[in-house]
C-alpha positions as CSV (number, residue, x, y, z in Angstrom):
1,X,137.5,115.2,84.3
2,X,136.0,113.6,81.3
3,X,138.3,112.6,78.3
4,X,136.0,114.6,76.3
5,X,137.3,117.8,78.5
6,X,141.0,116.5,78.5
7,X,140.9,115.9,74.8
8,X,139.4,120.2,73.8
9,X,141.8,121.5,76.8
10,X,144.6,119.7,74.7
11,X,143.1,120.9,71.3
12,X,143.1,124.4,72.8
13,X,146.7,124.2,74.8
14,X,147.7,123.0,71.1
15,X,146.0,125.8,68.9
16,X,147.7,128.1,71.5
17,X,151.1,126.9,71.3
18,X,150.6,127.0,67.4
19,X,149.8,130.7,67.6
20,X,152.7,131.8,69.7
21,X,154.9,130.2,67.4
22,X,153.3,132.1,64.6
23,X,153.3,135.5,66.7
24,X,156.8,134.7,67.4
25,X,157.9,134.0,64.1
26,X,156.2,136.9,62.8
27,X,157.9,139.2,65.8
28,X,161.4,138.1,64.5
29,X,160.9,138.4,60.8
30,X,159.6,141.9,61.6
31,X,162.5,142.6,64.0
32,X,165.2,141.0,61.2
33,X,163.4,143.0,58.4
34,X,163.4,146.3,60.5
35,X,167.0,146.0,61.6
36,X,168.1,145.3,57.7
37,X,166.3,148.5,56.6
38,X,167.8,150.3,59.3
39,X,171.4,149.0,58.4
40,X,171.0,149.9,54.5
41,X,169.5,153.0,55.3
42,X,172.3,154.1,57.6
43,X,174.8,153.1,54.7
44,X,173.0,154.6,51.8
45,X,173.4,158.0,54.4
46,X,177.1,157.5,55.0
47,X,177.6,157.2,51.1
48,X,175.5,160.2,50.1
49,X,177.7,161.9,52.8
50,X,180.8,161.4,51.5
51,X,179.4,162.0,48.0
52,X,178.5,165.9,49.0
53,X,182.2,165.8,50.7
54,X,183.7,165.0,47.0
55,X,181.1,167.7,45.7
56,X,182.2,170.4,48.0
57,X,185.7,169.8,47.2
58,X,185.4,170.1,43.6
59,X,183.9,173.1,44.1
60,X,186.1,174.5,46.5
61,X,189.0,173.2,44.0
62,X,186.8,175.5,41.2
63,X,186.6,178.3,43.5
64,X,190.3,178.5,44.2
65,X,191.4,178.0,40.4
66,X,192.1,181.7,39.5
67,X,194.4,181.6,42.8
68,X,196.2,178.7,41.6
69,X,196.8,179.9,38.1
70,X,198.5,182.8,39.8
71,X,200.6,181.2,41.8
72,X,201.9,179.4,39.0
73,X,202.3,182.5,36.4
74,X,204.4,183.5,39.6
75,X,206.6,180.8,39.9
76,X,207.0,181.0,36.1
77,X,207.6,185.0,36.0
78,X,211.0,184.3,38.1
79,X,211.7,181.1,36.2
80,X,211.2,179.1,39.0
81,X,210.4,175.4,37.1
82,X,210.8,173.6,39.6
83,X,208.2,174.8,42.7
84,X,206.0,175.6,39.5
85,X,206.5,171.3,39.0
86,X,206.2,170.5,42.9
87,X,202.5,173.2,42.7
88,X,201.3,171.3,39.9
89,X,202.2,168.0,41.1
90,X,200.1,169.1,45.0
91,X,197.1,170.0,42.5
92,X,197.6,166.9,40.6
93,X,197.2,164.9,43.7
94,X,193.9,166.6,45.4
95,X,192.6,165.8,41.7
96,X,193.5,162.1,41.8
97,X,191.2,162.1,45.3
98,X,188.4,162.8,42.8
99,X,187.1,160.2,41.3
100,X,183.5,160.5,39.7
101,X,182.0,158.3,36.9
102,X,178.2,159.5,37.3
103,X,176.8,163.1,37.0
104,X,173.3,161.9,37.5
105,X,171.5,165.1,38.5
106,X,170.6,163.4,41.8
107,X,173.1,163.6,44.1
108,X,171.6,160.3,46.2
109,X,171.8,158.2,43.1
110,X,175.6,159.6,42.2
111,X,176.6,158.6,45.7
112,X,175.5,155.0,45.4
113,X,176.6,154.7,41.9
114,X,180.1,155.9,42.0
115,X,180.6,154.0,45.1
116,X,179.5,150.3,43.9
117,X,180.4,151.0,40.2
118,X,183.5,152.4,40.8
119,X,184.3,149.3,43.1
120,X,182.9,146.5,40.3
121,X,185.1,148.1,37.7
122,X,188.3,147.9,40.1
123,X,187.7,144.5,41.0
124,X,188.2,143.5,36.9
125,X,184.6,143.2,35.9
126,X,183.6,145.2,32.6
127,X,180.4,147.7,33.4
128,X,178.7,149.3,30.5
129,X,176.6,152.3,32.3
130,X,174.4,155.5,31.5
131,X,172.2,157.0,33.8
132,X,170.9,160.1,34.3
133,X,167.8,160.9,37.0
134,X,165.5,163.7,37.9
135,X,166.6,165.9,40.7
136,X,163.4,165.3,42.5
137,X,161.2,162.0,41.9
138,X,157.9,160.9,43.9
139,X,160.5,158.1,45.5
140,X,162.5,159.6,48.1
141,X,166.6,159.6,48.0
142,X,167.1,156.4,50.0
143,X,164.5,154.6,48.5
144,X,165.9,155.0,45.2
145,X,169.4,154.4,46.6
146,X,167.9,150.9,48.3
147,X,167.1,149.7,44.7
148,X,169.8,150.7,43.0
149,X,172.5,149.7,45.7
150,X,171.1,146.2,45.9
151,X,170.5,146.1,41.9
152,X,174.2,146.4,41.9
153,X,175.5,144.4,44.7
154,X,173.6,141.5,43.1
155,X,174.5,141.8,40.2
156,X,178.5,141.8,41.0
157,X,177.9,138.8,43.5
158,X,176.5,137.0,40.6
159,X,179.1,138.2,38.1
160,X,182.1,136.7,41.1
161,X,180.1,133.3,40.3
162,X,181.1,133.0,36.8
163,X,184.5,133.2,35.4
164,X,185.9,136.3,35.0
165,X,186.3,136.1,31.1
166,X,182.4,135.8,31.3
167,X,181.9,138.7,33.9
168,X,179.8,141.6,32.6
169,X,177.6,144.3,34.4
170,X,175.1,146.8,31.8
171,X,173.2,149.3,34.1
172,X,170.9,152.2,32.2
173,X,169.2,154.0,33.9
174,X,166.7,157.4,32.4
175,X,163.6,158.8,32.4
176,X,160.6,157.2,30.1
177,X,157.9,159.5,30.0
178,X,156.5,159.2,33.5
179,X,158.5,156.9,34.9
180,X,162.2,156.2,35.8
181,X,163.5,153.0,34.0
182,X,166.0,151.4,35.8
183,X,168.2,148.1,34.0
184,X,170.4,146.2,35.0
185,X,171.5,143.2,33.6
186,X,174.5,140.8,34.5
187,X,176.4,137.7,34.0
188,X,175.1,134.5,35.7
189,X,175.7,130.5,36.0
190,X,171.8,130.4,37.4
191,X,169.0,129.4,35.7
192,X,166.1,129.9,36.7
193,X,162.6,128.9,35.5
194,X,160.4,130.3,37.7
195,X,161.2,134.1,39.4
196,X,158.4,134.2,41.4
197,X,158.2,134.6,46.0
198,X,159.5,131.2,46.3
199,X,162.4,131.9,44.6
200,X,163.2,134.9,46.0
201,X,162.6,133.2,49.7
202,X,164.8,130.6,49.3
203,X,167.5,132.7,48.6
204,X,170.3,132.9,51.1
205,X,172.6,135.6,52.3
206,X,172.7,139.6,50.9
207,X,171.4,138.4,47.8
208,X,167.5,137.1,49.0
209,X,167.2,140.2,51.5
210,X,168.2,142.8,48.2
211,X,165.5,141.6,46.3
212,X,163.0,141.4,48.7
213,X,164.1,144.8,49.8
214,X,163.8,146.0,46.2
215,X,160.1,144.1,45.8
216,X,158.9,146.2,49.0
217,X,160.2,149.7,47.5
218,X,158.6,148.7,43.9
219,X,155.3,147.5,45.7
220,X,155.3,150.7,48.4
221,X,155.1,152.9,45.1
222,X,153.0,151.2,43.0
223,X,155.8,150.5,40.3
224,X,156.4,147.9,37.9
225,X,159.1,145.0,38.5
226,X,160.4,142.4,35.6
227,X,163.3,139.9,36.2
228,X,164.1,137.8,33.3
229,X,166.9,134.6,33.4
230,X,168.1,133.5,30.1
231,X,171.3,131.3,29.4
232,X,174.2,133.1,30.9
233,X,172.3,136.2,31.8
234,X,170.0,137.8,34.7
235,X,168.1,141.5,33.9
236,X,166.2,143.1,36.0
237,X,164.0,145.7,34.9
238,X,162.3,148.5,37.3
239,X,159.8,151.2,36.5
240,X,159.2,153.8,39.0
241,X,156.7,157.1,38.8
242,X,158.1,160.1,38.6
């Protein structure tokens, strides 16, 4: 065999090797991105779950509240105070099980809201917060729970960053003609010059998989993305069609 032959079967054994490693790359990325989506997914699902759980038990609580006022008129017909106190006292605690800071009008976006807002706001760090969102939008439930969910979750890892004097979380979120406008903006020690894929990429942990999970969604519906940094602050604006 000539040297000439030794020299392409090496060129070719070489371009091969380079192309499984490519494929094989590309297999696990794939696999790693799937098994993300799949794990948000199945969280975002759990959340809107026990979101219609709360839902159904304020409304049961609605259904029953002529009962309970008779029981009470009852206890207080025979000047029983006390089991009129220990009644009001059971009620008092099923209401306590109720916690809900958003009415949205979407159910999907209330679930991911009250869980991740309600959660920032025990853990000490100020949220300001409006939103309200169409019951039905061109971008389905979990989509729209995917955004907002890692909107959030970024925005309280950056806010744990900073000290907590500094901490601050602003999240609006409404409906601008066509579109749904989503904000969020947050406390930050990063700055950042350039927000472009290579930042994103080189991101490590929950926080580089949330965005790039969030540029998919935007992308898949043709939507509009903005992030700016500025001293001490990171906002992220979203539009979406409707």
């Amino acid at each position: 065999m000539e040297i000439k032959d030794i020299f392409l079967i090496f060129l070719a054994s070489a371009a091969l090797l380079a192309s499984a490693s490519i494929l094989l790359r590309l297999l696990i990325k794939t696999y790693y991105e799937k098994s993300t989506e799949a794990y948000q997914n199945k969280l975002v699902k759990n959340q809107i779950e026990e979101v219609n759980n709360v839902y159904m038990t304020m409304r049961g609580w609605r259904h029953d509240y002529h009962n309970h006022m008779q029981s009470l008129k009852a206890y207080l017909a025979m000047d029983d105070i006390s089991e009129a106190k220990v009644y009001l006292d059971k009620l008092e605690t099923d209401l306590d099980d109720i916690n809900l800071l958003f009415d949205t009008g979407n159910i999907g976006v209330d679930a991911i809201l009250n869980s991740k807002i309600s959660l920032a706001i025990h853990n000490g760090i100020p949220v300001d917060y409006k939103a309200t969102v169409p019951k039905r939008t061109t971008v389905t439930d979990i989509d729209l729970c995917v955004v907002i969910g890692n909107l959030i979750d970024n925005a309280v890892e950056s806010c744990e960053k900073v000290p907590r004097e500094q901490q601050f979380i602003r999240l609006y979120i409404g409906q601008f003609k066509e579109q749904l406008y989503i904000s969020v903006s947050n406390a930050t020690n990063e700055t950042v010059r350039k927000l472009d894929e290579e930042y994103i990429t080189h991101k490590r942990g929950n926080h580089g998989h949330g965005l790039k999970r969030i540029n998919l969604i935007v992308e898949k519906y043709d939507g509009f993305i903005n992030r700016k940094n500025e001293a001490g602050v990171f906002v992220t604006e979203i539009m979406l069609p409707l």
